[in-house]
PAVOMI-759517 format. One record per residue (C-alpha): residue number from 1; x, y, z. Coordinates in Angstrom, 2 decimals, always signed. Example, Ala and Ser with C-alpha at 12.3 -4.5 7.8 and 13.67 -1.06 7.14 Angstrom:
2
+-----+---------+---------+---------+
!   k !    east !   north !      up !
+-----+---------+---------+---------+
!   1 !  +12.30 !   -4.50 !   +7.80 !
!   2 !  +13.67 !   -1.06 !   +7.14 !
+-----+---------+---------+---------+
***
This chain:
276
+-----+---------+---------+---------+
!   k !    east !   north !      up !
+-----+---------+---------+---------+
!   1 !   +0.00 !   +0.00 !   +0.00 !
!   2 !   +1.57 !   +3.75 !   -1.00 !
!   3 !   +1.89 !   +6.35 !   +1.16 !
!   4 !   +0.16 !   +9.80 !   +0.63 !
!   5 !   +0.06 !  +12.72 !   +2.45 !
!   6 !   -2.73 !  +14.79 !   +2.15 !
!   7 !   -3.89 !  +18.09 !   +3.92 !
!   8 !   -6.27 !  +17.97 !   +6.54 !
!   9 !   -9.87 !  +19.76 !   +6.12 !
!  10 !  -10.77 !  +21.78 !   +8.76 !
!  11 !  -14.66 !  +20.73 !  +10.17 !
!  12 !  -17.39 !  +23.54 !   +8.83 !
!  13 !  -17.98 !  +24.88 !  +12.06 !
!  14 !  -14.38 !  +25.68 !  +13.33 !
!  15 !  -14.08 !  +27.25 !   +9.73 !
!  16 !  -17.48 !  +29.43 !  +10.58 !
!  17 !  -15.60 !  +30.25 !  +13.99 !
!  18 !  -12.64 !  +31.49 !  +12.60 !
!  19 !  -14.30 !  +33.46 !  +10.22 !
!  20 !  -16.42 !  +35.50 !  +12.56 !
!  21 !  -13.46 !  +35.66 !  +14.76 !
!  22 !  -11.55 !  +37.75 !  +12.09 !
!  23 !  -14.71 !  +39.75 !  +11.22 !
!  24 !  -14.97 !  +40.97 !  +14.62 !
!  25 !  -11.28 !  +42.03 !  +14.69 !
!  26 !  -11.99 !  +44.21 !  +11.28 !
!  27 !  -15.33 !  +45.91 !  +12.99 !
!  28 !  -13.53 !  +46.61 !  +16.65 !
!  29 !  -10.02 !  +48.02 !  +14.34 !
!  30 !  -12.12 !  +50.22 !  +11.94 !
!  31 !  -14.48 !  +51.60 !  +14.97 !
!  32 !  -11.62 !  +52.35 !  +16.84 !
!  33 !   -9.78 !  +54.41 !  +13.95 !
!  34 !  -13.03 !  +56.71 !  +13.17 !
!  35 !  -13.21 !  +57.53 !  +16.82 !
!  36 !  -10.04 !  +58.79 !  +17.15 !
!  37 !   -9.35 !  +62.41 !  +15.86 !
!  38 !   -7.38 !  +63.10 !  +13.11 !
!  39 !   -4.58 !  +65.75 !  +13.59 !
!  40 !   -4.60 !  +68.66 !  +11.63 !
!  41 !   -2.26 !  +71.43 !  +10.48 !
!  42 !   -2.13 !  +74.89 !  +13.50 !
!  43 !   -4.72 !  +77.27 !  +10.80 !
!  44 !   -2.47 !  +81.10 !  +11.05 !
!  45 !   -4.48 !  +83.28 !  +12.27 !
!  46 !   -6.69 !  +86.27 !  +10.21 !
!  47 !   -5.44 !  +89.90 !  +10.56 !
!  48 !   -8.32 !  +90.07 !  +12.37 !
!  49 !   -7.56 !  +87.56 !  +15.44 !
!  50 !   -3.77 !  +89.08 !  +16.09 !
!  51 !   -3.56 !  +91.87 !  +18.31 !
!  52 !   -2.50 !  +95.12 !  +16.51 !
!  53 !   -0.19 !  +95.89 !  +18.90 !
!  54 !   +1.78 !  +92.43 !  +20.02 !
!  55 !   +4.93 !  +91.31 !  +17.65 !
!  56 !   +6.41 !  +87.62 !  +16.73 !
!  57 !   +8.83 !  +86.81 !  +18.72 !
!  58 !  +11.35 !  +86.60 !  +15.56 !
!  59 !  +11.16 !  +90.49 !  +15.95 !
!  60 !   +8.69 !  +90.46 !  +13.05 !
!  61 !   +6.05 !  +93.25 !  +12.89 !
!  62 !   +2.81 !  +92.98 !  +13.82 !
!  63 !   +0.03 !  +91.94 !  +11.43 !
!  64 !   -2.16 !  +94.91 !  +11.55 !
!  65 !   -5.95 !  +94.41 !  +11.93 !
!  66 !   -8.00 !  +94.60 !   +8.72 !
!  67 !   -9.97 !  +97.98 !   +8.44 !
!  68 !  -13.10 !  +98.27 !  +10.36 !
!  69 !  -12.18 !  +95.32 !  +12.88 !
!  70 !  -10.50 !  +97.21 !  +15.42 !
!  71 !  -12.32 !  +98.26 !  +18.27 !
!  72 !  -12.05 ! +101.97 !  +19.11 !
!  73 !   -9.69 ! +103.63 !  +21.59 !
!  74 !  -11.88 ! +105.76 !  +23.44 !
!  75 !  -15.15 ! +107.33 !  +22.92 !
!  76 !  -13.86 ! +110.72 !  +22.09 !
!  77 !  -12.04 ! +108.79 !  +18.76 !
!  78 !  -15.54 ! +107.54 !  +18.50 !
!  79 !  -17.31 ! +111.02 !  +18.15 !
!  80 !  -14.34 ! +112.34 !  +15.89 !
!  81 !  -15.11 ! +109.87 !  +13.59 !
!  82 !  -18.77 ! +109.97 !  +13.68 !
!  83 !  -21.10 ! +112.05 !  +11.54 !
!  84 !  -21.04 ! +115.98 !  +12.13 !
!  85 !  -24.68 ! +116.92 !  +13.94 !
!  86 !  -27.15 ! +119.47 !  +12.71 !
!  87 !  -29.00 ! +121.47 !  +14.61 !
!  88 !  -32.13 ! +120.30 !  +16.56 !
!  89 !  -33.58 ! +123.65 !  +15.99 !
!  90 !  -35.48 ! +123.66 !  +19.74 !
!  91 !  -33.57 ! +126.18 !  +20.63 !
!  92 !  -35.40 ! +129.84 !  +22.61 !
!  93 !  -32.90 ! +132.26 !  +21.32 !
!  94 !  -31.23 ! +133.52 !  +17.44 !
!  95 !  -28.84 ! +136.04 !  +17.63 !
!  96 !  -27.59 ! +137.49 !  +14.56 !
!  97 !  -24.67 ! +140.27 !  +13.44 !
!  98 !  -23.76 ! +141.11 !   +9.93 !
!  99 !  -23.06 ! +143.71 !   +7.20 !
! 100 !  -25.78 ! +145.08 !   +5.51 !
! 101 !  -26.09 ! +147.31 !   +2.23 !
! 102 !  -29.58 ! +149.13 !   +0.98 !
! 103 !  -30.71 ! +151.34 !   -1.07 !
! 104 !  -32.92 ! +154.56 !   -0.60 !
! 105 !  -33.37 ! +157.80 !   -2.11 !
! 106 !  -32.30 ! +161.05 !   -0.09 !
! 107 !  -35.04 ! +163.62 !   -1.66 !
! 108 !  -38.54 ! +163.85 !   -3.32 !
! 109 !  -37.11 ! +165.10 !   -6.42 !
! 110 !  -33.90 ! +163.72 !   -6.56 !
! 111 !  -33.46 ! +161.74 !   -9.94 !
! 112 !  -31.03 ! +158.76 !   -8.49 !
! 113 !  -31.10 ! +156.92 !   -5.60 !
! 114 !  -28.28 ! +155.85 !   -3.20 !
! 115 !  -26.64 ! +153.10 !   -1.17 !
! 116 !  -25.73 ! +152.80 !   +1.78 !
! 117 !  -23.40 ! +150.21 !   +3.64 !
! 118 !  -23.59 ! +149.35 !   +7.65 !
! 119 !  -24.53 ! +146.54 !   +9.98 !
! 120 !  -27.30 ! +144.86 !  +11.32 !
! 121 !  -28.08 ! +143.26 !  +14.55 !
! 122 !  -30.98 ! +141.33 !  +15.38 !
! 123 !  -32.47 ! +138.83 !  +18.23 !
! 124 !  -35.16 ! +136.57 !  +18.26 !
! 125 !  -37.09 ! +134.40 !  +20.58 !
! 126 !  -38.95 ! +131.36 !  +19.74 !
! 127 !  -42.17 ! +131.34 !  +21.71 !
! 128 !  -42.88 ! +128.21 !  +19.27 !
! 129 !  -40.88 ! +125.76 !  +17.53 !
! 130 !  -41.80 ! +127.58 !  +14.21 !
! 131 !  -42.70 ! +131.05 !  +15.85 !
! 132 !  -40.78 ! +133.56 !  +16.94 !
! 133 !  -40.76 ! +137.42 !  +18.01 !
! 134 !  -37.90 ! +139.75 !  +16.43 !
! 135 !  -35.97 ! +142.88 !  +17.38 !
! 136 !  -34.09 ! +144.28 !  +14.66 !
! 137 !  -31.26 ! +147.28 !  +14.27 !
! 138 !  -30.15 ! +148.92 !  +11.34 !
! 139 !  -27.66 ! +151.43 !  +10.32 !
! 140 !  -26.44 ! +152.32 !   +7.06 !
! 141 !  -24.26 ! +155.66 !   +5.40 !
! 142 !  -23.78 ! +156.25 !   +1.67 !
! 143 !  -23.24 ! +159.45 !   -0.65 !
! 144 !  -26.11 ! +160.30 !   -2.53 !
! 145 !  -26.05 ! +163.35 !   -5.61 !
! 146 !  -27.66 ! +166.39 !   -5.07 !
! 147 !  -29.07 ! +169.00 !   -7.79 !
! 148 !  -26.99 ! +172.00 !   -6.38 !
! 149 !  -23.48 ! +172.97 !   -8.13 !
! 150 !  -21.50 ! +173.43 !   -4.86 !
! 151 !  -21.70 ! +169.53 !   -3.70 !
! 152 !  -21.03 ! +166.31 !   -6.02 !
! 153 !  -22.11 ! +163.99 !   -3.86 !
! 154 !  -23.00 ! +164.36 !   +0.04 !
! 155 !  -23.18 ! +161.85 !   +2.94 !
! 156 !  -26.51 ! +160.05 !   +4.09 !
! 157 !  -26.90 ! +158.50 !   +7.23 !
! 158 !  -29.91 ! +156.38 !   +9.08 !
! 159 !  -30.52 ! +154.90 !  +11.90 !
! 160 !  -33.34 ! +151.98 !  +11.63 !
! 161 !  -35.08 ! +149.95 !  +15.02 !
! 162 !  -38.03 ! +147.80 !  +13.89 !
! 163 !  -39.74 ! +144.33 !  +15.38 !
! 164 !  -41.76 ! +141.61 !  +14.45 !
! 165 !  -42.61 ! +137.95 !  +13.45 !
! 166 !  -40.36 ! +134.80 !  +11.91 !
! 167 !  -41.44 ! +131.89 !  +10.93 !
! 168 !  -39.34 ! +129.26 !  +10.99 !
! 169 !  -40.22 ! +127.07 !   +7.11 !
! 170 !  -38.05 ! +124.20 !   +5.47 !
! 171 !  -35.34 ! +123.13 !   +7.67 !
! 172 !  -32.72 ! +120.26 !   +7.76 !
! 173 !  -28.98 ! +119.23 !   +9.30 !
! 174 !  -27.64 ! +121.47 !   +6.55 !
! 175 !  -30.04 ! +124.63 !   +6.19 !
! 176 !  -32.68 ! +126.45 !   +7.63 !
! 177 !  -35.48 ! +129.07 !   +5.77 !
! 178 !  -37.34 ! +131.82 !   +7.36 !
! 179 !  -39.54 ! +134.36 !   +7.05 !
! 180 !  -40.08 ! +137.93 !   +8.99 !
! 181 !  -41.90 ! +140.86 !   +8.99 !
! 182 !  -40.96 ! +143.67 !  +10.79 !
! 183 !  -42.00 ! +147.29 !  +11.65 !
! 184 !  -40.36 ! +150.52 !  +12.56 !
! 185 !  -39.01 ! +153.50 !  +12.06 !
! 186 !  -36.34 ! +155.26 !  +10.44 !
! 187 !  -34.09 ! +158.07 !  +12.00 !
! 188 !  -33.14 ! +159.88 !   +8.76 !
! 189 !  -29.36 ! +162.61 !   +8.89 !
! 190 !  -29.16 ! +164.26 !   +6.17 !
! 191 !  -27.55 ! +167.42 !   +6.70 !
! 192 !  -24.70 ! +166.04 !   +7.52 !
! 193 !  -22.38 ! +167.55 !   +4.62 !
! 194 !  -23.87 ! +170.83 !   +4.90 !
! 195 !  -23.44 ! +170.78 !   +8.67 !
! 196 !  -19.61 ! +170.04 !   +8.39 !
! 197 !  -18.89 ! +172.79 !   +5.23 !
! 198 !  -15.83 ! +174.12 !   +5.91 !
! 199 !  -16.75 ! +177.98 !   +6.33 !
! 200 !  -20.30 ! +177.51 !   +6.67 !
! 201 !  -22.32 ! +176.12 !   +3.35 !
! 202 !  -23.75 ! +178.31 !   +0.56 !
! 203 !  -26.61 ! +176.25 !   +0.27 !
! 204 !  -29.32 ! +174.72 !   +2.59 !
! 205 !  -29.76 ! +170.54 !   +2.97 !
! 206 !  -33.33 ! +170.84 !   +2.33 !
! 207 !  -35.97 ! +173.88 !   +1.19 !
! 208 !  -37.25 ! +174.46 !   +5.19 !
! 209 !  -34.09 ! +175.33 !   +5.86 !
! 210 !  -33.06 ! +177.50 !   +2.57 !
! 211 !  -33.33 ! +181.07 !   +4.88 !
! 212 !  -30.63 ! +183.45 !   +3.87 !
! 213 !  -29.43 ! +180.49 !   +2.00 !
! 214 !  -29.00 ! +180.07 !   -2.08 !
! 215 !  -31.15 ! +177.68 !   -2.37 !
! 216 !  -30.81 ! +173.92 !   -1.38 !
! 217 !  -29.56 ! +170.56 !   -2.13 !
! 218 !  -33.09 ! +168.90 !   -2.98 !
! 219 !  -32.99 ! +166.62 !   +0.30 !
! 220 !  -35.40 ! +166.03 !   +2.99 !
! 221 !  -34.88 ! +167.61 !   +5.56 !
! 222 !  -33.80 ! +165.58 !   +9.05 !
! 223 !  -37.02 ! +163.67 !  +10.12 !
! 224 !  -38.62 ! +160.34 !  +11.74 !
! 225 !  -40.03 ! +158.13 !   +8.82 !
! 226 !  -42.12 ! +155.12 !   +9.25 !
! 227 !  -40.18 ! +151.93 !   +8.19 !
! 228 !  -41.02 ! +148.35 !   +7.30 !
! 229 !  -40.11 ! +144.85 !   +5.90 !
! 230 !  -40.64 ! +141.94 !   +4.29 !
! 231 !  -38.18 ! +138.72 !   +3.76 !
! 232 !  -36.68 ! +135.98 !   +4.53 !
! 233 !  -33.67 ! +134.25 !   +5.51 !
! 234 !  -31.51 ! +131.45 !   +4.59 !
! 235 !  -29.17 ! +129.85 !   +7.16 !
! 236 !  -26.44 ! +127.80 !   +5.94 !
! 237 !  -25.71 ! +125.56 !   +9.35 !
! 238 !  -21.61 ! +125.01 !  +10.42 !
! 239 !  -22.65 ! +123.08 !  +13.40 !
! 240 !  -25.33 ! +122.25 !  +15.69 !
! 241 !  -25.41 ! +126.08 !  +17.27 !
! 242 !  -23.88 ! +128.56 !  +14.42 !
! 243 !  -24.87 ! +129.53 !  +11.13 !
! 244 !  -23.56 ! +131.12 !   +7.87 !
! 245 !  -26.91 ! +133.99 !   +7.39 !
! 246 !  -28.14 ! +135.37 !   +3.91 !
! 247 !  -31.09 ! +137.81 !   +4.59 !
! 248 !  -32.65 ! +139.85 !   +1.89 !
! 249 !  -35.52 ! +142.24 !   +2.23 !
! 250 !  -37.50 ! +144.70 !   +0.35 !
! 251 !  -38.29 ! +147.82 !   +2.38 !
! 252 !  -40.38 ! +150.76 !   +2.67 !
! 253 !  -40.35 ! +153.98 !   +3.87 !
! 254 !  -42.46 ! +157.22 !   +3.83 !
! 255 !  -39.74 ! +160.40 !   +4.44 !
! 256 !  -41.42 ! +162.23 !   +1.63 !
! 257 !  -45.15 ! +162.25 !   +0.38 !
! 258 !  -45.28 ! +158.90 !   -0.66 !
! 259 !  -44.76 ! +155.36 !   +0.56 !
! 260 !  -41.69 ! +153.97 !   -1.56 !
! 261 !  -40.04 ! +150.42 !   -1.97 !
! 262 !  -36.36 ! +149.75 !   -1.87 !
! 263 !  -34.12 ! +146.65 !   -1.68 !
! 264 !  -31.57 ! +145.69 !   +1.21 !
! 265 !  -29.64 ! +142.14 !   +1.87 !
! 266 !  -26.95 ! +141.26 !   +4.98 !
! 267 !  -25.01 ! +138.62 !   +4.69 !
! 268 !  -23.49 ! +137.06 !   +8.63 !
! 269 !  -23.66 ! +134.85 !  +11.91 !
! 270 !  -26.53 ! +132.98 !  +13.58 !
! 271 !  -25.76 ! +131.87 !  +17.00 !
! 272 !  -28.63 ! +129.58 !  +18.76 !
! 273 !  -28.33 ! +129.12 !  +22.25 !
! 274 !  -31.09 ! +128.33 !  +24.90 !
! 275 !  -32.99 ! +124.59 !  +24.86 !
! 276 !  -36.73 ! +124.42 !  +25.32 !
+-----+---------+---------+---------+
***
């Protein structure tokens, strides 16, 4: 009989054993690797996680924060950088100074008429956020000509104190309208050249006072006149309490025998104090 060697078969069931045995291994090795974290690469930091003022300690500068990110210093960096404020316009008080220029004629027969440059000054309180009571001073002085030969042209002066209403109309952080009417009366010089004639003058300011005179200049003579106005106001703001003024106005006055209409503007600085 030959010999043979053969390989031995392993029973079914140890073979089943063995091959949940390994199975198991697999599962418990691939459960362990997903439940361990994975290492990843340190992320640098954004401009706007490093401090603006710390360095590397290579002696490199500083990354410095992106625009925007970094907080502020203080609050008064805070308001510097902020918007500029209009005003609120709930304020009790205006009060205004400026130059003025107008216009008026010096005599009833008088062909031209005359300016006259000066100031103005005027206050007003708001009894209303809209409405407000007005006190108002004028003065002007000009040269106006004259119909006698000795003179060319001769120095008018006038002194003007009226009052009234404003109204406060469109209005915003950048400008402000009004509106005013005002009444008066104007104090009216005009003898002043003949007053200051070297020698004495040859010739009267006005016919009432032509005696022992040769004749006159064709003015009125010095005198009270009733004064009024109507206008308006623009106010171009530079802040929450002052004001860049433009304020023109037609006039009227009665020194002769008639009411007549002239034209005046000022041009200066609002100042509002006073809160409601």
């Amino acid at each position: 009989m030959l010999p043979t060697t053969l390989t031995p078969v392993l029973p079914a069931s140890r073979l089943a054993g063995r091959l949940a045995t390994l199975a198991l291994a697999a599962f418990t090795t691939f459960a362990a690797a997903q439940g361990t974290p994975q290492s990843t690469a340190p992320q640098a930091a954004t401009p706007a996680q490093q401090p603006a003022s710390s360095s590397s300690s290579t002696g490199q500068p500083a990354v410095q924060a992106a625009p925007g990110t970094a907080p502020m210093a203080n609050h008064r960096a805070a308001v510097a950088l902020a918007p500029g404020r209009g005003p609120s316009y709930n304020n009790k008080w205006d009060l205004y100074g400026g130059i003025n220029l107008m216009n008026g004629q010096a005599g009833q027969n008088l062909p031209r008429r005359y300016n006259m440059g000066g100031g103005e000054g005027q206050v007003t309180y708001w009894i209303r956020p809209r409405l407000g009571i007005a006190g108002d001073y004028r003065f002007g002085a000009g040269t106006t000509p004259v119909l006698s030969p000795y003179y060319n042209r001769v120095v008018i002066m006038q002194h003007i104190f009226g009052g009234g209403v404003q109204y406060r109309g469109p209005r915003n952080r950048y400008a402000a309208v009004n509106y005013h009417a005002f009444a008066g009366a104007t104090d009216g010089i005009f003898d002043y050249a003949v007053q200051h004639y070297p020698g004495g003058s040859p010739v009267a300011a006005c016919p009432s006072q032509a005696t022992g005179q040769q004749g006159n200049l064709g003015l009125y003579c010095n005198h009270t006149s009733a004064w009024g106005a109507v206008g308006g106001s623009i106010d171009f703001n530079q802040g929450p309490k002052l004001a860049i003024r433009l304020s023109p106005d037609l006039t009227f006055e009665h020194f002769g025998s008639e009411t007549r209409e002239f034209f005046a503007i000022s041009l200066g600085v609002i100042y509002r104090f006073g809160q409601r």
